[in-house]
N, C-alpha and C positions, 0 to 999 in steps of 0.2 A: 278424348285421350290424345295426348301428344303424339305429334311426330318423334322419331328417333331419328338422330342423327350423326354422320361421321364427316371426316377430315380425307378425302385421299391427297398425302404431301409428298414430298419429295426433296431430294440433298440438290438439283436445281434444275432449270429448264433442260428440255431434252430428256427427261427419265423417262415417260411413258405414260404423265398422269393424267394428259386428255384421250389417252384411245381407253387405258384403262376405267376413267368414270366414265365416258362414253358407254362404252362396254357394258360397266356393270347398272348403269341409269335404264337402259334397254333389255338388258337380261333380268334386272328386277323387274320391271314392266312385264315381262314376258309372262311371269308369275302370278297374277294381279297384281301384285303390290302397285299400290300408288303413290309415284315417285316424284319429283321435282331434284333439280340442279340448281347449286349456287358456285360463284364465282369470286373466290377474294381479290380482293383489289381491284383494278380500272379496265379489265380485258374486256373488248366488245365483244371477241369472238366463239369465244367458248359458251357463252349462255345460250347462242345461236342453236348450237349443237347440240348443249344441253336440252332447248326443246325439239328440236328436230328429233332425238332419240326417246322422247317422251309424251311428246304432246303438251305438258307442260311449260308455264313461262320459266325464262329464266332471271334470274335476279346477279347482279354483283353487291358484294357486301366489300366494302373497303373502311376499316377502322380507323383511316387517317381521314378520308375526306366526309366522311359521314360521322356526323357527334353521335354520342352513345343512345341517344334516345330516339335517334333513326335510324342507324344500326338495328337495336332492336324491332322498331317499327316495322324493320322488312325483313330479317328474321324472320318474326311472327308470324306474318302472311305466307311467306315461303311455305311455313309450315303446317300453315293453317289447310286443314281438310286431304292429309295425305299423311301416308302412314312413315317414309322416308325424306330426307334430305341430305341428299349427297352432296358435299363441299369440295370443293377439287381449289388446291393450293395456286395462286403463281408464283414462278420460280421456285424457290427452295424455302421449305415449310418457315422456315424465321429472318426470309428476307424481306427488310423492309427500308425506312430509313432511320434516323437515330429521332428520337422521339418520345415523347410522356407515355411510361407503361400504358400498353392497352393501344397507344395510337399510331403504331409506327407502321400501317397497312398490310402487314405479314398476319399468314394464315393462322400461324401461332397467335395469334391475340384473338382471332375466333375461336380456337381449342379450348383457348384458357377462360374467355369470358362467359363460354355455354358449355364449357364441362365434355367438349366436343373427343372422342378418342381420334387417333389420327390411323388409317392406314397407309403405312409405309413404303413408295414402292421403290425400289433399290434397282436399279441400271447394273446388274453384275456384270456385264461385259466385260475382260480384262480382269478379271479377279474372282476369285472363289471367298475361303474363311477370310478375308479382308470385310466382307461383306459385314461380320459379324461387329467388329470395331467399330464401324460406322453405324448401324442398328446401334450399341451400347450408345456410343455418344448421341445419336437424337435421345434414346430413354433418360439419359441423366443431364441434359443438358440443362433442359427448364423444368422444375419440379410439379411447373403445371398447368405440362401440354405431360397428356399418355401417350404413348405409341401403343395402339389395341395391339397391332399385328403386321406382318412384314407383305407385300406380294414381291417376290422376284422377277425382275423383267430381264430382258435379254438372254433368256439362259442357252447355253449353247448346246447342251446332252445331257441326261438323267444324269450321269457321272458331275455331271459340272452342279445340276441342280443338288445331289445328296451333298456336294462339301457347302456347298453355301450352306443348305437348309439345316444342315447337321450346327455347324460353327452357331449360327443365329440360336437358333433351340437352346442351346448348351446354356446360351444367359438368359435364360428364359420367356422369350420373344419370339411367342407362336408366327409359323411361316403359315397363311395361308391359302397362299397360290404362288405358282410358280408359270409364267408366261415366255415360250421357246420364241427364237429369232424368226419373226416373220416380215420380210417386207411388204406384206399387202396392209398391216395392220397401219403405216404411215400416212399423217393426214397430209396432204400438199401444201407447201410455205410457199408464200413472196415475200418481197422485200420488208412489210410487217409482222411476219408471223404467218399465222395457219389461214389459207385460204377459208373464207365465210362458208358455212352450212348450206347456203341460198345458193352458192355458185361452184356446190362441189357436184360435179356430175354423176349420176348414182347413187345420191346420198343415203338412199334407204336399203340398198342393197349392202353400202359399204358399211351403218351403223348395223347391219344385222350380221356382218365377216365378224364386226368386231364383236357384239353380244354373243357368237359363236363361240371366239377364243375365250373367252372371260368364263360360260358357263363351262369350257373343258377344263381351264385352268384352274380356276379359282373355287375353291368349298364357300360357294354365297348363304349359306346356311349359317357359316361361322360369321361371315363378316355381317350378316344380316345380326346376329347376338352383339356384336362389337359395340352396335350401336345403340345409340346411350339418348333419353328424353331430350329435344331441343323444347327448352322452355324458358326464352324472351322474357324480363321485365317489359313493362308495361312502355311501350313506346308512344313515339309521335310524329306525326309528319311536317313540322312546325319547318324545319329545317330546309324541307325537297325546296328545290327549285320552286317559283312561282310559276302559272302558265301565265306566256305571254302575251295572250288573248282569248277570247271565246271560242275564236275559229281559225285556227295554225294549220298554215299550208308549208307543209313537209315536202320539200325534195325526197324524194326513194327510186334506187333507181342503181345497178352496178356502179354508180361514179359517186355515189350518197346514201350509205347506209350506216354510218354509225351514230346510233341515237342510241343511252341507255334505257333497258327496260324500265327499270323505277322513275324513269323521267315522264317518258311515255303514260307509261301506268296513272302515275299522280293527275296529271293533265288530264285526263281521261274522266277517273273520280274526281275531281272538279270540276266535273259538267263539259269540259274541254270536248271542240270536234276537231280531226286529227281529218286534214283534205291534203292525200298523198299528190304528185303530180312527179312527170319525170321528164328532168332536164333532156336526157338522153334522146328520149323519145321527141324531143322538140317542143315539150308541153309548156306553157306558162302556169303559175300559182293562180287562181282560182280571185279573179277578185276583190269578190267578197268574204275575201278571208281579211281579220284583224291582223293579222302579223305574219311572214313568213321566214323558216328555218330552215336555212341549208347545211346539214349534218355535214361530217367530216364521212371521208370514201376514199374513193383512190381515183381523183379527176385526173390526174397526170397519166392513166392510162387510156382515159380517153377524152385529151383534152382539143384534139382534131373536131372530134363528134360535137361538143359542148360549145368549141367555136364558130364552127359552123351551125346554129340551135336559134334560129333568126329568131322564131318565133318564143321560142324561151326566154332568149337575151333581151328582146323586147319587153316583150310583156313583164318579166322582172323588174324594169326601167320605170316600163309604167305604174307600177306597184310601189315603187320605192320613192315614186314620188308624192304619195301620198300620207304611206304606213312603213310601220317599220319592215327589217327586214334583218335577219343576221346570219352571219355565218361560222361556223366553227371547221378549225382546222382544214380540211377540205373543200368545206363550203367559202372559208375567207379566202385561201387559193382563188375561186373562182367570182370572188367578188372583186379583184385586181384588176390591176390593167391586160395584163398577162402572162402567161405562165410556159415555162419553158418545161419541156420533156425532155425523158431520158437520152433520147437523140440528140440533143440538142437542137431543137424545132421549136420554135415561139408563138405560139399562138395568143390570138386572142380572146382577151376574157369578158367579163362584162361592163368593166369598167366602172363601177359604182363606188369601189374606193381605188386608191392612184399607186398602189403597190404590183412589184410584180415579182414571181416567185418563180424557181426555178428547181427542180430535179436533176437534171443533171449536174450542176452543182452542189453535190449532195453536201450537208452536215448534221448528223444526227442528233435530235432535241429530244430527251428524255426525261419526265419527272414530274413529281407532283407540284403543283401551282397555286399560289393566294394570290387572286387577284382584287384589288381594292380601285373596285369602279367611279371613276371621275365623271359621269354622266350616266344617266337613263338609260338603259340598256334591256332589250328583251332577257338578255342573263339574271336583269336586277335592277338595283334604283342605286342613284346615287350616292356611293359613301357606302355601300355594302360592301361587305368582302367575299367573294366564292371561292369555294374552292373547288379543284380539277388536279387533269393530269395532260401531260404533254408528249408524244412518241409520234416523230416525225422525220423524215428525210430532206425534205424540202426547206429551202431557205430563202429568204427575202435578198435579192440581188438591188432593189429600186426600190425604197422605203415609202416613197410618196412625198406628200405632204400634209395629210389628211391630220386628224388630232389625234392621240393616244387614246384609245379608250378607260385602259384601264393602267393603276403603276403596278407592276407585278414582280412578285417574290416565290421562291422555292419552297419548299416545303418547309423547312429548318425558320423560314423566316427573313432569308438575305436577301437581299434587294436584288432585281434582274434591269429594273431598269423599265422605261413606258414602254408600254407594251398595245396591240391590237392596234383596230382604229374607228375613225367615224367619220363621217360626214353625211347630214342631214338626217335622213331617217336610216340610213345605212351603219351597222357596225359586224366586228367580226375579230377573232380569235383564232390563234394559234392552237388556243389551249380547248379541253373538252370539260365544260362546267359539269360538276356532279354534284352540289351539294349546297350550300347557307353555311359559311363557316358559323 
């Protein structure tokens, strides 16, 4: 038997929709039910969470950077051998970018492609029956995404909850939860977004504050009917990423944690062995490993630690002279010459390519990426195109000299201009590869 599945969306960030699936991923657990979390679009963070309140892997599903036959592929699994799959929107349920129906990475094109109902959660703060206009316009916008049903967040007093709920109701747009202003229910942001699962303190006390609110607020009875068979055409994984060796030694480590699960996972089912090491801790990559991956993180918070990491920075030198080595986003930061902090404090990096990059300098880079590889790459082979996504603060002040890796374009297809770099066995990215255009 299928999983059933819903959508919880929202009109845009900041509504409520990760404490809310958070919530209800842990208080369905609580149940037996067996549940899993999924992620639209490129979020590293929320999947985290998603397992952390379930035991469960987490998956992102993004319809722009995954073709439809990988899409489904990991669907499928999502769903496979559990009874739910909760989707939790980013940003606002139909933002994406302009793009071939179906491909524009907005949650609405998973609604629409699997038949998915959406639960709505509405931010009422500042308004009562306004609420209900806003409920009409998601139900008739697209003829097909549903809106199963509404939760209210932010409500200020039963009074304030009866005119929302009333107003909604009246256009026949079952309410079915209503969640009062609670400050503890806030997850902690930095400068990315929501602080990682891995590095929230208490996290299992704090996922169970929030399965508390969810199971007073919310009739999980209803929204558990809401949801509707997830049932995937027949996928493939033709598309994932290649691994880029037999034996990939992973940076992990507070200053290197953003790998996709579906990356991971593939690598893995390919007979892939995955040898964690941490920069932090002064570790080097392991040898005898075929290839090494420095994920994107957040070095620039501890880029003191990583300059000072003798025996990491070595022993990476020593590795890169052999095999390959790459980096993304965070990890290319630290393949520079060096990288400047928020303080404006310089340190140095490991030097393996000749750029250097700076946060205090901030300029923010956000958006989905094709990039069309001009050399052999652990990303790829040459002449391939990947695609990814981009969300960073930090900027290149000292470009180097090193070669472009790759020529890279936007989503839309506009040219941005060469991009990354290489030298020898060495390369590395701005961007975070997710996919085989």
């Amino acid at each position: 038997m299928s999983a059933r599945g819903l959508i919880v969306g929202a009109a845009r960030s900041g509504s409520g929709k990760t404490s809310v699936t958070i919530g209800l991923l842990r208080a369905f657990a609580r149940r037996g039910i067996a549940v899993r979390g999924a992620k639209s679009g490129p979020d590293y963070i929320d999947p985290g969470f998603h397992m952390a309140a379930t035991g469960q892997p987490g998956v992102n599903l993004d319809s722009w950077a995954m073709g439809p036959t990988l899409l489904d592929e990991l669907a499928s699994r999502q769903a496979g051998g559990v009874d739910m799959v909760i989707v939790e929107s980013a940003m606002g349920l139909f933002d994406g970018i302009v793009a071939d129906k179906g491909r524009s990475g907005a949650a609405a094109d998973l609604a629409r492609r699997y038949g998915l109902p959406v639960l709505l959660v509405l931010d009422v703060s500042g308004q009562s029956q306004t609420a209900a206009a806003i409920a009409r316009g998601f139900a008739t916008h697209d003829p097909g995404v549903t809106i199963g049903g509404v939760v209210l967040n932010q409500v200020a007093s039963e009074r304030h909850e009866i005119m929302a709920r009333t107003a909604i109701e009246q256009i026949g747009i079952p309410v079915v939860g209503a969640v009062y202003r609670n400050p503890d229910m806030a997850i902690p942001e930095r400068h990315l977004g929501l602080v990682q699962a891995s590095e929230h303190a208490g996290i299992e006390a704090f996922i169970e504050r929030l399965a508390d609110t969810m199971e007073k607020s919310i009739d999980l009875a209803e929204v558990e009917r809401l949801a509707t068979p997830l049932a995937p055409g027949n996928g493939s994984s033709e598309l994932a990423l290649r691994p880029p060796g037999q034996r990939i030694a992973v940076a992990r480590d507070a200053a290197f944690s953003f790998i996709y699960p579906h990356v991971e996972r593939h690598w893995r089912e390919q007979g892939c062995e995955l040898v964690a090491f941490s920069p932090l801790a002064d570790e080097a990559p392991d040898q005898s490993c075929d290839v090494c991956w420095l994920p994107g993180g957040y070095p620039e918070l501890h880029a003191g630690a990583l300059s000072a990491a003798a025996r990491f920075r070595s022993g990476l030198t020593d590795f890169a002279a052999t095999k390959p080595v790459h980096g993304e986003c965070g990890g290319f930061m630290v393949l520079g010459k060096a990288l400047e902090d928020a303080a404006g404090v310089t340190h140095a990096m490991t030097g393996l390519l000749g750029h250097t990059t700076s946060y205090a300098k901030r300029k923010m880079n956000l958006g989905y990426r094709q990039a069309k590889l001009n050399a052999d790459a652990p990303i790829g082979r040459a002449g391939d195109t990947i695609r990814g996504h981009e969300f960073h603060y930090s900027r290149v002040v000292d470009a180097g000299n090193d070669t472009p890796l790759a020529d890279l374009f936007d989503g839309q297809g506009r040219s941005l201009g060469p991009s990354g770099a290489r030298r020898g066995h060495v390369t590395g990215t701005f961007f975070h590869a997710i996919a085989n255009a």
